[in-house]
Phi, psi and omega in degrees: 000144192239166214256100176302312166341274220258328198082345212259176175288153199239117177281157192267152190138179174243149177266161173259141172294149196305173192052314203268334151101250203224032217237146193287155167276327251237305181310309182326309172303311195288322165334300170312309213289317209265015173273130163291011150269066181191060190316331165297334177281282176329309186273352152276355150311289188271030166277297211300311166317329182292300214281307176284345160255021176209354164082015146207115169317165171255009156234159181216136001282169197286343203234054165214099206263036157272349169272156177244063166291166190257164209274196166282313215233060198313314177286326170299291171318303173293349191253003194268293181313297164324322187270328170323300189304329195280334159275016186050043171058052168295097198264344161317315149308284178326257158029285190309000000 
């Protein structure tokens, strides 16, 4: 296959964009999501974690964290969130 642009042949594969070097997208993501400065993730976990061990979240509904009820329990939830991040996303901790 050749470059409409350009004529020379197109290597097969996906290219990566200028700047971003060889790095996986899929490692990329999980790095955001799993940064401790990324307050989304954590309370949705231990929102989901809550909810599958008490039949209701403490935000609700549990699997949609885009609305904007508020959680019941605000210091429970950060603090839930917190002990995740603080445990490398152990959910087993979390659990315990």
């Amino acid at each position: 296959m050749t470059h409409p642009r350009t004529g020379q042949p197109v290597a097969r594969g996906r290219s990566v964009p200028p700047g971003r070097g060889r790095r996986d997208r899929r490692t990329a993501l999980a790095d955001w999501l799993t940064a401790a400065d990324n307050p989304f993730f954590a309370k949705s976990v231990a929102n989901r974690v809550w909810y599958h061990l008490f039949g209701r979240g403490i935000v609700e509904p549990a699997d949609d964290s885009a609305t904007p009820t508020p959680p019941a329990h605000d210091a429970l939830l950060d603090a839930l969130a917190k002990e995740f991040v603080d445990h490398k996303f152990d959910l087993r901790h979390l659990v315990n």
